[in-house]
C-alpha positions as CSV (number, residue, x, y, z in Angstrom):
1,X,-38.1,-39.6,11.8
2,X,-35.1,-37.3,12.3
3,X,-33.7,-34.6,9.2
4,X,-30.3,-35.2,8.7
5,X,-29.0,-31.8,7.9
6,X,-25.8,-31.0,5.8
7,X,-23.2,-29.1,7.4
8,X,-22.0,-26.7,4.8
9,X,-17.8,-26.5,4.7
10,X,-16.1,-22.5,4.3
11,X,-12.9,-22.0,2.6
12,X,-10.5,-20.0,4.8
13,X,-7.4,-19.6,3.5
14,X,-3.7,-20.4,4.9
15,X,-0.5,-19.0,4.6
16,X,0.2,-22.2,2.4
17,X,-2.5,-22.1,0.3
18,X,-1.5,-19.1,-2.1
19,X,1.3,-17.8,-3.5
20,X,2.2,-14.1,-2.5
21,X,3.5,-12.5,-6.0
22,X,5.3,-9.5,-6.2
23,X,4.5,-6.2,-8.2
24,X,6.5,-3.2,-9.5
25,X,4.7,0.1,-10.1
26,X,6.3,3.3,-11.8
27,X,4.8,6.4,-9.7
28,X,6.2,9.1,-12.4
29,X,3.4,11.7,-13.2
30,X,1.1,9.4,-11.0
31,X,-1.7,11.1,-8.5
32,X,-0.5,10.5,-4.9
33,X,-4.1,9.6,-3.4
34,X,-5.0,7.0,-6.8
35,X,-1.5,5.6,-6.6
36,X,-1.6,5.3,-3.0
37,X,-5.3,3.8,-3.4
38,X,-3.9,1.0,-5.8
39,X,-1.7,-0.2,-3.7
40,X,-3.4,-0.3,-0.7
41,X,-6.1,-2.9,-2.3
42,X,-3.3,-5.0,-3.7
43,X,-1.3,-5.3,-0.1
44,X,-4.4,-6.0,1.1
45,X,-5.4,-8.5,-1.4
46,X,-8.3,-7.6,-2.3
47,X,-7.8,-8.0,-5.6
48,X,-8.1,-11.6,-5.5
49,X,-11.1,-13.7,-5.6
50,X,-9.8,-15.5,-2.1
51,X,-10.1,-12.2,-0.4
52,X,-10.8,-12.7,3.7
53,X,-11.2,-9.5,5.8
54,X,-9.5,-11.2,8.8
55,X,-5.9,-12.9,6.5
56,X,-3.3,-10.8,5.3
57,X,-3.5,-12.4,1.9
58,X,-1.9,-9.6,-0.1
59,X,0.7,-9.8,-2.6
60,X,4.2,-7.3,-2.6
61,X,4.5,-3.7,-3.7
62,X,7.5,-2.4,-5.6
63,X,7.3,1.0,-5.7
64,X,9.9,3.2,-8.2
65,X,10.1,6.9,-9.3
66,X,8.4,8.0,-6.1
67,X,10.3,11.5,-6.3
68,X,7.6,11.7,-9.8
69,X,4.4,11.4,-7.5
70,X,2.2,14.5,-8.4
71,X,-0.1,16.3,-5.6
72,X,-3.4,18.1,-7.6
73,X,-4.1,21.8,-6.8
74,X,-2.9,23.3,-3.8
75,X,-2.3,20.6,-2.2
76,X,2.1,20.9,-2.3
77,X,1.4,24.0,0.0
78,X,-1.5,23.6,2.1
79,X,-1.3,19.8,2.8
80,X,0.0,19.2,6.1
81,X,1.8,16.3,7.6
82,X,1.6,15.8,11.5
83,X,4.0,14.3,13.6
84,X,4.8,14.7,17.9
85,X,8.2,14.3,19.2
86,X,6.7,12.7,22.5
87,X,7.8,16.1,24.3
88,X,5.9,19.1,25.1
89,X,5.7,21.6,22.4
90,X,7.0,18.9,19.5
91,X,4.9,18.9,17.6
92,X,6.4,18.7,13.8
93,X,4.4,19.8,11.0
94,X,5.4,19.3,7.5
95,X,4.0,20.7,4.2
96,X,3.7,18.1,1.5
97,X,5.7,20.3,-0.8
98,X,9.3,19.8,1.6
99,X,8.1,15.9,2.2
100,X,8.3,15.3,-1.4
101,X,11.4,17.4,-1.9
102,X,13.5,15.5,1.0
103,X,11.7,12.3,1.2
104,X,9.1,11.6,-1.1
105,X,9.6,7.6,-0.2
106,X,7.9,8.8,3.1
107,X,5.2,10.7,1.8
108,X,4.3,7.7,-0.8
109,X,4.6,5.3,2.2
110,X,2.3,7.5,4.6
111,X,-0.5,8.1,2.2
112,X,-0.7,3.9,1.6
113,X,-0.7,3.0,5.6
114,X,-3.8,5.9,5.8
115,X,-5.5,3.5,3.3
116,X,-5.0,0.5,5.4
117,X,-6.9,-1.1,8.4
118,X,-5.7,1.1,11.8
119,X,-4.9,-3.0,13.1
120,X,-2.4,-5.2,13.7
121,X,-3.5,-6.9,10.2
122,X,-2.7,-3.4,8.2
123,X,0.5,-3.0,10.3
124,X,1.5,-6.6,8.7
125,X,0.3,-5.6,5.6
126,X,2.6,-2.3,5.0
127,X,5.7,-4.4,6.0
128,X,4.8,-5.6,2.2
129,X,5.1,-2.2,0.5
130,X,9.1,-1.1,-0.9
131,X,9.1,2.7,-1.7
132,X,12.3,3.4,-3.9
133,X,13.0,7.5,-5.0
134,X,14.7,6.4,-8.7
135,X,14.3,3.7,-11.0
136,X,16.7,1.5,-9.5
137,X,15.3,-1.6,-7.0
138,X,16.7,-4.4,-5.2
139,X,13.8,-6.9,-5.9
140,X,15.1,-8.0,-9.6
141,X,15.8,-11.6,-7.6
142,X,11.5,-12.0,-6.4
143,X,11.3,-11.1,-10.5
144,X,8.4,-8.3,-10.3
145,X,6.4,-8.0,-12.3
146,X,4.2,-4.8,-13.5
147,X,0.8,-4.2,-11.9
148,X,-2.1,-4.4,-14.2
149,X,-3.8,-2.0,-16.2
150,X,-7.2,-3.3,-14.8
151,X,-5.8,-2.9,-11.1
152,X,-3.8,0.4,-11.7
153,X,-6.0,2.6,-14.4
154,X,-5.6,6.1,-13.1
């Protein structure tokens, strides 16, 4: 007599299937590398219990007060930013201390794609992150709301 074995369904979710929410976070007096940490896990979406390393199932990241972020140490002077202008001899280096001074929307942005997958999955998923210098946003119409104090605890 033949077994008769079960075939065993797994849940994969869709795009359809969830509900991306959206998430405002206040940076001021924030650490750069906790903040940035935070984020990454909740643009990935790892946060949820449907987490699957191969969907983009991550929820969107308001970011305010970014000109706030803190760097620990010596960090404003001896941290280095890297960048080639595709030329011989451009390469660009910036110190942390000037990126946060002219752009600190860059240097919040850059420190949450390093904490991202290196694939065209991560690439997706920082197209969900909003870096904003002041208080001020133009998300008040997706209604965001804070992150919470279990996902953000620095």
């Amino acid at each position: 007599m033949a077994e008769v074995t079960k075939v065993t369904r797994h849940f994969s979710p869709r795009d359809k299937s969830f509900t991306r929410k959206w998430y405002v976070v206040d940076a001021s007096g924030k650490s750069l590398g906790r903040l940035a940490g935070r984020i990454a896990l909740v643009l990935s979406g790892k946060h949820k219990p449907i987490y699957t390393p191969t969907a983009d199932l991550g929820d969107h990241v308001v970011v305010v007060n970014a000109a706030k972020v803190r760097l620990t140490g010596k960090k404003p002077e001896q941290k280095l930013k890297f960048r080639h202008s595709g030329y011989p001899g451009g390469a660009v280096y910036t110190r942390m201390r000037d990126m946060l001074k002219d752009r600190p929307e860059r240097a919040v942005e850059l420190a949450v794609k390093g904490m991202l997958p290196k694939t065209h999955l991560g690439r997706a998923m920082v197209t969900k992150l909003n870096v904003y210098r002041g208080a001020e946003h133009p998300h008040s119409a997706q209604h965001p709301e804070p992150l919470p104090g279990r996902l953000l605890n620095l």
